[in-house]
N, C-alpha and C positions, 0 to 999 in steps of 0.2 A: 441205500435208499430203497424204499419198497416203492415198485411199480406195477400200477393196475394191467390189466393185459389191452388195454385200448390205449397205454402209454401214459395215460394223466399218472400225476404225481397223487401218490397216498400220504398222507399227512395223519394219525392219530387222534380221533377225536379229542381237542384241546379245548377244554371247557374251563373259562374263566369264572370262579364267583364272583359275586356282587354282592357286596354288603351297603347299608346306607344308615349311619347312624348318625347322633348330634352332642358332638361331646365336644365344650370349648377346649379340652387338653389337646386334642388332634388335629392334625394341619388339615385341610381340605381334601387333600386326595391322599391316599397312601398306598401306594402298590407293594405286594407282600407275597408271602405266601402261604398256601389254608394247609390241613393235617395230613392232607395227601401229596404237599409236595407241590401244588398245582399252583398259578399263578391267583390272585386273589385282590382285589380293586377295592376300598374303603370308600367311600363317599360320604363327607362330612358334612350334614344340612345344618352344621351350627356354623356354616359360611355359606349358606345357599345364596346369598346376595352377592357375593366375592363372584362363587364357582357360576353363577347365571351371565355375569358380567363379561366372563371371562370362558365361556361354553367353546365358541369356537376359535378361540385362540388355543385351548385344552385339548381339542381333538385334534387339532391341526398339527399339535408335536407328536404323534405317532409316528410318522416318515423319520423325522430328525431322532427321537427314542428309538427306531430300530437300527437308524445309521449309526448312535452314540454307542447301544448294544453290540454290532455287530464289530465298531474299532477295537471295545475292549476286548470282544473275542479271537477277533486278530491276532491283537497283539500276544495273547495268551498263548495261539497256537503257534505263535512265530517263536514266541519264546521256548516251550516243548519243544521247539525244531530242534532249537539251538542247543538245550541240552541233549535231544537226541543223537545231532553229529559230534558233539563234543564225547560224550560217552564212546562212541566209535571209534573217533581220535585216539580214545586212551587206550582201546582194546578191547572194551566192554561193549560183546555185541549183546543187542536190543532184542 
């Protein structure tokens, strides 16, 4: 973790794109990601009457998307655990 010398947390300038197009083939919102690798948000105004409807029930799953995010990471690193003690098991140090 990189730490400022007054302790705050450094975090990477993490810049989300925004796109906003209107295309009926595309669901309303589409989270992706752009050519750099970086996280990337679609916004579909060929349902702007849907996504207007639905604005802050939309923002409000941020909390719940970074809890659902963070289980599968979990679970991911719990599993790397498991293979990491099991290789040790065998004799294959890590």
């Amino acid at each position: 973790m990189n730490v400022l010398p007054d302790g705050e947390d450094w975090v990477p300038n993490r810049q989300v794109e925004f796109r906003i197009v209107s295309d009926s083939e595309l669901p309303p919102i589409v989270i992706t990601m752009n050519d750099d690798d970086k996280p990337k948000v679609v916004l579909n105004t060929y349902h702007r009457i849907w996504l207007s409807i639905n604005r802050k029930l939309i923002a409000g799953t941020a909390e719940s998307l970074f809890e659902k995010i963070d289980m599968i990471l979990t679970g991911y690193l719990q599993e790397q655990r498991q293979y990491e003690q099991m290789d040790r098991d065998d004799g294959n140090e890590v």
